[in-house]
MIFIKOL-882607 format. One record per residue (C-alpha): x, y, z. Coordinates in steps of 0.02 Angstrom, whole numbers, plus 50000, padded with zeros to 5 digits. Layout:
% residues N
XYZ;...
END
This chain:
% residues 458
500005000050000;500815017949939;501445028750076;500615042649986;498795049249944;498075039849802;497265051049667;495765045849743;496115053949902;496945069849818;495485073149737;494325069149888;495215083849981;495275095349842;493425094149849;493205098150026;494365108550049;493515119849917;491865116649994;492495121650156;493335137050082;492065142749991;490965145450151;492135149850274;492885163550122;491125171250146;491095171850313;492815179550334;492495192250218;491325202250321;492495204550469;493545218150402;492335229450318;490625227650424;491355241650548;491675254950403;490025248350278;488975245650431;488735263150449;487765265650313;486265254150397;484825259550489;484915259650670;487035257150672;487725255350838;489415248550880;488635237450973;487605230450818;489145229250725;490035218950857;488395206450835;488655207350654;490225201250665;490085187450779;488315181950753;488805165250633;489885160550797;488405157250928;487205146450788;488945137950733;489225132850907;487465127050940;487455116650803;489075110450768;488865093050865;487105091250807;487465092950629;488955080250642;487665065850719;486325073050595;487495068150467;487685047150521;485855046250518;485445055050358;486995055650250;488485067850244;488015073250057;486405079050094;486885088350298;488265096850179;486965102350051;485685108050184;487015116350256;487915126250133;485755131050067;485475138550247;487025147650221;486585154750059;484855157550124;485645170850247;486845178650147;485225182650025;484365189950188;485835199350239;485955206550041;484225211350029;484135219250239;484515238350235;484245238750447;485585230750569;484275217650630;483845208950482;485695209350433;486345200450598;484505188250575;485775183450391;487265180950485;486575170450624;485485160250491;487225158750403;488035149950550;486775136550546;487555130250388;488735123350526;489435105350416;491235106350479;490995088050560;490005081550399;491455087150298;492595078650423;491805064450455;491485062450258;493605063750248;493725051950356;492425038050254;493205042650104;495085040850164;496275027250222;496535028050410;498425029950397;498245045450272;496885053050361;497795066350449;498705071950286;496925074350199;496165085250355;497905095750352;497445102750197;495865106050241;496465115050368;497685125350274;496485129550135;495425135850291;496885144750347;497135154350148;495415158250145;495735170150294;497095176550198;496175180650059;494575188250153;495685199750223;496165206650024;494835203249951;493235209750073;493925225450072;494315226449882;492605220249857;491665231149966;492355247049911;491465241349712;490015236249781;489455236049955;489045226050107;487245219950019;488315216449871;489855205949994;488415196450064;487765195149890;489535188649820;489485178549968;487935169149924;488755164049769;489905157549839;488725146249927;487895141449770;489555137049691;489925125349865;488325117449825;488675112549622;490185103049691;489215096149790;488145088349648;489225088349546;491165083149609;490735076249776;490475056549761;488775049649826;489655038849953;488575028650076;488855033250256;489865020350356;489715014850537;490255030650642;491915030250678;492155040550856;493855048950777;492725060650661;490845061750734;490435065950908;489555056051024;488425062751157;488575054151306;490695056951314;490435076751288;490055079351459;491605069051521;492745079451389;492115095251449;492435090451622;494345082151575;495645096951658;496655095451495;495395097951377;494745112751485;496125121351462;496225123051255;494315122551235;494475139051336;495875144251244;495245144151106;493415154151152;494745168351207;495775166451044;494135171150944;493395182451055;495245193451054;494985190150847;493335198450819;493735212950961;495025214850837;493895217250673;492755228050777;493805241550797;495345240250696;494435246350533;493975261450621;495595264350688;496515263050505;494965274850428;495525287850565;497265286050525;496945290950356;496895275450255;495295272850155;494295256250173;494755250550006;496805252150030;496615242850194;496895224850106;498775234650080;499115233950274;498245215750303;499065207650155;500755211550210;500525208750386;499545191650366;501135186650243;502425192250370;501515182650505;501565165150396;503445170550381;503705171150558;502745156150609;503575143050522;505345144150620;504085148350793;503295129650753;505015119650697;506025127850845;504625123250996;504335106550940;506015103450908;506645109751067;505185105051144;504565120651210;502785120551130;501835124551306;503125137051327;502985146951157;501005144051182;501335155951327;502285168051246;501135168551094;499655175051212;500675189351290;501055193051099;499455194451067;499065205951223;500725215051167;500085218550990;498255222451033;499365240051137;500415242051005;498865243050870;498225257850968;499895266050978;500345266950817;498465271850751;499515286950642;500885276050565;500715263150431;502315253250453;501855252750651;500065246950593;501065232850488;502315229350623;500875226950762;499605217750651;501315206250597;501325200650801;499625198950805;499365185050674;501075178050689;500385172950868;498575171050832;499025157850694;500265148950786;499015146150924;497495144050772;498795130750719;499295120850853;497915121950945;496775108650866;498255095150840;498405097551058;496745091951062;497045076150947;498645072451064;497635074151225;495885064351174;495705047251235;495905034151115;493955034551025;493465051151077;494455062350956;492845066950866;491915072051027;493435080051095;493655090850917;491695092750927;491855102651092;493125112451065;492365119750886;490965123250969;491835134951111;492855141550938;491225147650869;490545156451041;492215164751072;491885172150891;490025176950963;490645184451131;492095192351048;490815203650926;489545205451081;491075210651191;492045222751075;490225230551015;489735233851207;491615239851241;491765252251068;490055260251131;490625260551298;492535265151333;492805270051135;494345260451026;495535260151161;494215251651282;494025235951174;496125235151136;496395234851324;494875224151352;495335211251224;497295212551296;496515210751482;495875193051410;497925185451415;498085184451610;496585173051645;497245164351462;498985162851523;498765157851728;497805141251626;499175140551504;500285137651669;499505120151718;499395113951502;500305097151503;500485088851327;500705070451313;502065062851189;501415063750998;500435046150937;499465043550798;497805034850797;497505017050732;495825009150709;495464989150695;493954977450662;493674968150789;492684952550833;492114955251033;490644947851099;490364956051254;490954969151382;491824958951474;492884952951329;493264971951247;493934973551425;494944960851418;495614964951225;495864981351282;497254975351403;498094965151287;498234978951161;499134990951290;500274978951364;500934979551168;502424992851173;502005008251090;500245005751116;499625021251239;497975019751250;496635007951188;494675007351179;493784993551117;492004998451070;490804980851072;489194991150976;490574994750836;491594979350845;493084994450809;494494995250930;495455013250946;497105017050965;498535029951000;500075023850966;501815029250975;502495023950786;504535025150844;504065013250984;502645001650926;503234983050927;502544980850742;502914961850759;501964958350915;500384971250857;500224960150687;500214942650799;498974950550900;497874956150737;497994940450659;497374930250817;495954945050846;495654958650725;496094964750551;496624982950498;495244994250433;
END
């Protein structure tokens, strides 16, 4: 069996990746132009701005679980195609909406198009186990470049035609996400749920509840809630330093580029020297640093650049690493419930960010939701202080043929007394047993004996 991703799977994450990037392009769009373009609607607050902004985030995180199990009981084709509909649906609403209500009633109806675990969970069907992790990293980095290029092209976009016409390109978009749908996406049948990519219910309250876990699932929710603070009053503040809303893509371009710069010796020098809790640390003063510095150098463009550089050099080395601690620190079988619960505190950090830095800009003004968003790194970091991460494995997953509780138990045992083998969970409704494994130190020899007396590889 190649080493590699058959064309098969190439083309299975080309597809959702585009999918993916397609929506999450429209969302992103919006952030950096709704504070200057918002203006212009009837009854404009800051506060209604900040709700505009972060609306998606609260429906997202409602629904992010429930869409995932929707999808093993219906099909992941047709959760992604409801999905990416409801999304267009809003964008229309927001196009057509001239007052701030109906506008944020398009956003939060565009945040129920929430099919991040369909799309993940249809990876994970449509991919061998062992490259499984390759196709959902470039998900994730297409995710990653659609940022990127919401931050050029919203602004670009909005000064031709508009916030109705953004939301308008924006339902495109969705429309576009839908035809490859139909038309590129294969009509694969669902198979049994496999616990790495779907939630399941009854272990979300035990994740939530694991000290670990706790830790980057709240991490996270202040991540995005210091990210949209950011979008709700940075636009202002480059306006009043004298760039118009249409050059602004000039300072985010550069600074978002920068930041990738900078980010790929932060990553190869904390894992190598294995100082990733330590640079996670650092990364959230950063943050705290740059949200001062953005205010300081309002009247300066290459200030502007340097301070936005620190901000997403930090912000997407946390964005980044994030997620993958969560994969290290879920228990063997739970990685989908585990990832489940911590998009869903993603998405209401994005909500209580906009609801925050709206209440703060009408409030205390720009500088109020800067030192507001900064205040949000000591409670961050005094958690950061306790973060331990266990020893990279990668997950297995084998068919099994277990009768009864008793005897899962008692296969479960086995399989960890096998060196390399960390953890183990043998699921009896499934007949799947999970593992994490530690590939440098995994006796190969005695894990195939064991398969060929119990299991085989999936």
């Amino acid at each position: 069996m190649s080493n590699g991703l058959t064309k098969h799977e190439k083309k299975i994450a080309a597809i959702l990746a585009s999918i993916f990037s397609l929506r999450m392009l429209g969302l992103f769009m919006i952030m950096p132009v709704v504070a200057i373009y918002g203006q212009q609607l009837t009854g404009y607050s800051p506060i209604w701005v900040g709700i505009i902004i972060g609306a998606y985030g609260l429906t997202q995180a409602v629904l992010q679980v429930p869409m995932g199990l929707l999808s093993d009981k219906i099909g992941r084709r047709p959760v992604i195609l409801i999905g990416l509909s409801l999304f267009a649906i809003g964008s229309v609403i927001a196009a057509v909406s001239d007052h701030v209500f109906w506008v944020a009633v398009g956003r939060f109806l565009q945040g129920t198009g929430a099919i991040a675990s369909a799309v993940l969970a249809l990876a994970a069907d449509l991919t061998r186990e062992d490259q499984r992790s390759k196709v959902m990293a470039i998900i994730g980095m297409c995710i990653g470049l659609s940022f990127a290029a919401a931050m050029v092209v919203g602004p670009l976009l909005a000064n031709k035609i508009g916030l109705s016409g953004l939301f308008g390109f924006t339902a495109v978009l969705a429309v576009i996400g839908i035809l490859v749908v139909l038309t590129l996406l294969p009509d694969s049948v669902t198979k049994t749920s496999n616990r790495d990519a779907i939630p399941v219910p009854g272990q979300l309250k035990k994740l939530i509840r694991h000290p670990q876990l706790r830790k980057l699932n709240l991490g996270v929710f202040f991540l995005h809630t210091q990210l949209t603070c950011l979008f709700v009053v940075v636009p202002g503040l480059l306006v009043k330093a004298g760039f118009q809303s249409e050059s602004h893509w000039m300072l985010y371009f550069p600074a978002l580029m920068l930041s990738f710069i900078a980010l790929v010796p932060m990553m190869m020098w904390s894992m190598k020297k294995n100082k990733e809790v330590g640079v996670f640390q650092i990364s959230i003063w950063l943050m705290a640093l740059a949200m001062l510095l953005i205010y300081s150098f309002g009247q300066n463009s290459l200030g502007l650049i340097i301070a936005l550089v620190v901000f997403f050099a930090a912000f997407n080395y946390l964005e980044a690493n994030l997620p993958s601690w969560v994969s290290r620190l879920a228990p063997a079988g739970q990685k989908g419930s585990a990832m489940g619960a911590f998009s869903s505190c993603q998405f209401a950090g994005a909500f209580s960010g906009g609801m925050l830095g709206g209440a703060l800009l009408q409030q205390f003004g720009q500088l109020g939701v800067l030192l507001g968003a900064a205040s949000l790194a000591l409670p961050w970091w005094l958690l950061s202080r306790t973060l331990v991460l266990p020893q990279k494995t990668k997950p297995k997953v084998l068919t099994v043929l277990v009768n009864n509780h008793a005897d899962a138990e008692t296969m479960a045992q086995q399989l960890i007394e096998i060196s390399g083998v960390e953890e183990a969970v043998v699921i009896v409704e499934e007949q799947l047993a999970y593992l994490k494994i530690l590939p440098a130190q995994l006796d190969e020899k005695a894990l195939a004996f064991w398969q060929n007396q119990h299991a085989k590889q999936i």
